[in-house]
C-alpha positions as CSV (number, residue, x, y, z in Angstrom):
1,X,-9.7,27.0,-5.2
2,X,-8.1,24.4,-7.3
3,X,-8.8,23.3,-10.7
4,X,-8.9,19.6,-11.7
5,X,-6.9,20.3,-14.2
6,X,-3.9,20.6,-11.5
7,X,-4.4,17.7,-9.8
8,X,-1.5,15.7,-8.9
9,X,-0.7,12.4,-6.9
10,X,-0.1,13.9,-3.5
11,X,-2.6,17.3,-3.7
12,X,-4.4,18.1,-0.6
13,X,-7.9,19.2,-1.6
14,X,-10.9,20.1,0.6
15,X,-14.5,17.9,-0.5
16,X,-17.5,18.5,1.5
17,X,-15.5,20.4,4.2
18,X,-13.4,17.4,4.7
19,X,-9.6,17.2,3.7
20,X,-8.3,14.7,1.0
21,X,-5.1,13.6,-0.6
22,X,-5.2,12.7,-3.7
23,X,-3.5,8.8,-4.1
24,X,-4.4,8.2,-8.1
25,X,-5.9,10.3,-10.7
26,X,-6.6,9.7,-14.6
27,X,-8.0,12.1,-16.9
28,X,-10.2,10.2,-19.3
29,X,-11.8,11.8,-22.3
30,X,-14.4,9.5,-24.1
31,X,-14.9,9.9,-27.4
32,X,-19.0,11.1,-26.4
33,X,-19.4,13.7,-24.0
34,X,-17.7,15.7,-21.8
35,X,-13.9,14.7,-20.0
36,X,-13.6,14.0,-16.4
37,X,-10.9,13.0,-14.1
38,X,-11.4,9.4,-11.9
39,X,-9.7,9.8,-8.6
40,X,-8.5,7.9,-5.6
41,X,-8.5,10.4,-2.6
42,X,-8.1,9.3,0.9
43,X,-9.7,11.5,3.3
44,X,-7.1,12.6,6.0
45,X,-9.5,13.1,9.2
46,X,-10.4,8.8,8.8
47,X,-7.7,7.1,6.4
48,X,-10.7,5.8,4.4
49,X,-10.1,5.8,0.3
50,X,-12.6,6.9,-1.9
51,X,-13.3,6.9,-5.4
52,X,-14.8,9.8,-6.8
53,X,-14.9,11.1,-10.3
54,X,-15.3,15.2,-10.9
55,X,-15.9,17.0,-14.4
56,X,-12.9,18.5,-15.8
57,X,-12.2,22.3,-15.2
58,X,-14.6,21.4,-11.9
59,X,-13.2,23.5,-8.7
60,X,-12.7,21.7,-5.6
61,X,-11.3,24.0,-2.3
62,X,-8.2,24.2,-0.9
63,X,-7.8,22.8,3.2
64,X,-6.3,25.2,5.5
65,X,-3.8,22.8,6.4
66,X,-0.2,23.7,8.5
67,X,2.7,21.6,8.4
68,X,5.0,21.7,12.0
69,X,8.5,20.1,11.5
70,X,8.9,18.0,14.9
71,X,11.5,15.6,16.2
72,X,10.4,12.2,17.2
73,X,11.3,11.5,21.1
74,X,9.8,8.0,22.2
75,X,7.0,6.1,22.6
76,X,4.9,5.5,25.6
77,X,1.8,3.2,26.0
78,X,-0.2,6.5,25.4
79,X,1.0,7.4,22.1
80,X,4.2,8.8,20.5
81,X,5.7,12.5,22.0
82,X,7.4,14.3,19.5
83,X,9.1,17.9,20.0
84,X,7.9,21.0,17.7
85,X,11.2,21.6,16.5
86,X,10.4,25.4,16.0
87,X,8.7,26.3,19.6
88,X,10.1,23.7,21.9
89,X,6.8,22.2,23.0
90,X,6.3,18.2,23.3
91,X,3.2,16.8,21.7
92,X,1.7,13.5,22.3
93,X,0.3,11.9,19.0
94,X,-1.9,8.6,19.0
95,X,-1.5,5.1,17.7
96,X,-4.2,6.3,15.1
97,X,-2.5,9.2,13.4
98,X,0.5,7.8,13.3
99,X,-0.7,4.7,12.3
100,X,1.8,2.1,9.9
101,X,4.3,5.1,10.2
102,X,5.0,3.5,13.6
103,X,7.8,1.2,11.4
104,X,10.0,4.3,10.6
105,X,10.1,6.0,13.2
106,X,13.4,5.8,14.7
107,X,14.9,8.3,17.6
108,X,15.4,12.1,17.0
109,X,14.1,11.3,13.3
110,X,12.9,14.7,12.1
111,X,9.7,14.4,10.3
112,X,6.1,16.7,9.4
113,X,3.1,16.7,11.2
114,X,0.0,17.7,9.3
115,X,-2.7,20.0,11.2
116,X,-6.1,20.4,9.9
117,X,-7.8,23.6,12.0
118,X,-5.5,23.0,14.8
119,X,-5.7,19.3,15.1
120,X,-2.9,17.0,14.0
121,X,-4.5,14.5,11.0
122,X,-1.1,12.7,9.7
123,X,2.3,11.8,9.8
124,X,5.0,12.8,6.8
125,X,8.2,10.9,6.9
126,X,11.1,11.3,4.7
127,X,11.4,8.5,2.4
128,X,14.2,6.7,3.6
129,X,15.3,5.8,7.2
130,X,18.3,3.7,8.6
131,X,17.4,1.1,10.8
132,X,19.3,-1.9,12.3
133,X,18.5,-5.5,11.7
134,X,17.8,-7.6,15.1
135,X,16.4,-11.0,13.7
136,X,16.8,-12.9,10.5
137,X,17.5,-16.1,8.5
138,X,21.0,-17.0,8.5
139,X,21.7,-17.5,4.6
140,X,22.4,-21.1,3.2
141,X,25.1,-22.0,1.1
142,X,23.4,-22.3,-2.5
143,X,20.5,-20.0,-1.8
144,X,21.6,-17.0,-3.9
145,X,20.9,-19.1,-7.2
146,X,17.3,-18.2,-6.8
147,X,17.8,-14.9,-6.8
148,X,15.5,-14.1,-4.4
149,X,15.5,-13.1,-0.7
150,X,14.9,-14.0,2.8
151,X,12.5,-12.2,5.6
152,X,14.2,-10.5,8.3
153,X,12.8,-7.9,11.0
154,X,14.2,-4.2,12.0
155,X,14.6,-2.1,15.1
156,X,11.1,-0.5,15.1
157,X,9.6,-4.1,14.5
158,X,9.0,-3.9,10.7
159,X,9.3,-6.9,8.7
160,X,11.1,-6.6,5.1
161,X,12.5,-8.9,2.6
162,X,16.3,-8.6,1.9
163,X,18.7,-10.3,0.1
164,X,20.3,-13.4,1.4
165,X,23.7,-11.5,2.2
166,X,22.4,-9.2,4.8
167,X,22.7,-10.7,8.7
168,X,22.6,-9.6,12.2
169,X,23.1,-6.1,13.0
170,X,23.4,-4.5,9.5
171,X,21.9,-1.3,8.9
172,X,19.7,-1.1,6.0
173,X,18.3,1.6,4.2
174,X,14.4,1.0,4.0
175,X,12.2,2.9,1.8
176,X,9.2,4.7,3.5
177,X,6.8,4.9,0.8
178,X,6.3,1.4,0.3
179,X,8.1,-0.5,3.2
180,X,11.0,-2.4,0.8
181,X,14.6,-2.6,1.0
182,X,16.8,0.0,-0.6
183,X,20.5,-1.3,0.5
184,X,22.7,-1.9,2.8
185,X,24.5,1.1,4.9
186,X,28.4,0.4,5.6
187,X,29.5,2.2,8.5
């Protein structure tokens, strides 16, 4: 069992039989009454988000959830095959579960599936992958004065912004937690 008094951004907890992950908590302690904690979950089986607010020093259970390290091999029409690093077996994942992950995943990318009671629920990525650029905005003369940037799309078909220096066929460093640019890779 866990307490809400260890709740974290990125706990898995167990509600109603169901597996959550906790996106954003706050403790809040009114001046009248009792304290509670507000949450954000998102429950792992649907990718829906929740708000849900539990008394403080409430117990909430713990899912019986495995994590399988597993190499990322290609995609088909199907879904995506990836290779259970540890036993050597090739599992097919669909467009569901892997969902907006689908814009990291790069060849023989080694990454975590999460299984809930056998079933793979989710997708965990490190949080930076290299990718190459195949179209953008050639850069103006003048345009760095605004300081800003220019949209330009990657190898697995993700769109980012990036500064007006980067061109055709760079490899950028792209964060996987929230989709941005990190920097430019020199090789």
């Amino acid at each position: 069992m866990i307490s809400t008094n260890e709740f974290k951004k990125g706990l898995c907890i167990e509600v109603e039989g169901v597996p959550y992950l906790i996106v954003e908590f706050q403790h809040v302690k009114p001046g009248k009454g009792n304290a509670f904690i507000r949450t954000r979950i998102k429950n792992l089986l649907t990718n829906n988000t929740i708000d849900k607010t539990f008394k403080s020093g409430e117990k909430v259970g713990e899912p019986a959830l495995e994590k399988k390290r597993m190499q990322y091999l290609y995609s088909d029409g199907a879904g995506y095959q990836f290779m259970d690093l540890d036993a050597f077996e090739q599992t097919s994942l669909d467009k569901e579960t892997v969902g907006e992950n689908k814009y990291y995943l790069i060849e023989n990318l080694e990454i975590e599936v999460l299984y809930y009671k056998g079933r793979p629920i989710a997708v965990e990525l490190p949080n930076f992958v290299e990718v190459k650029v195949t179209y953008c905005e050639p850069a103006i003369k003048g345009d760095t004065v605004s300081g800003g940037g220019k949209p330009c799309t990657v190898s697995t078909g993700l769109n980012v912004i990036v500064p007006y220096h980067i061109k055709l066929n760079d490899i950028l460093k792209i964060d996987t937690r929230s989709g941005e640019y990190v920097e430019k890779i020199n090789k």
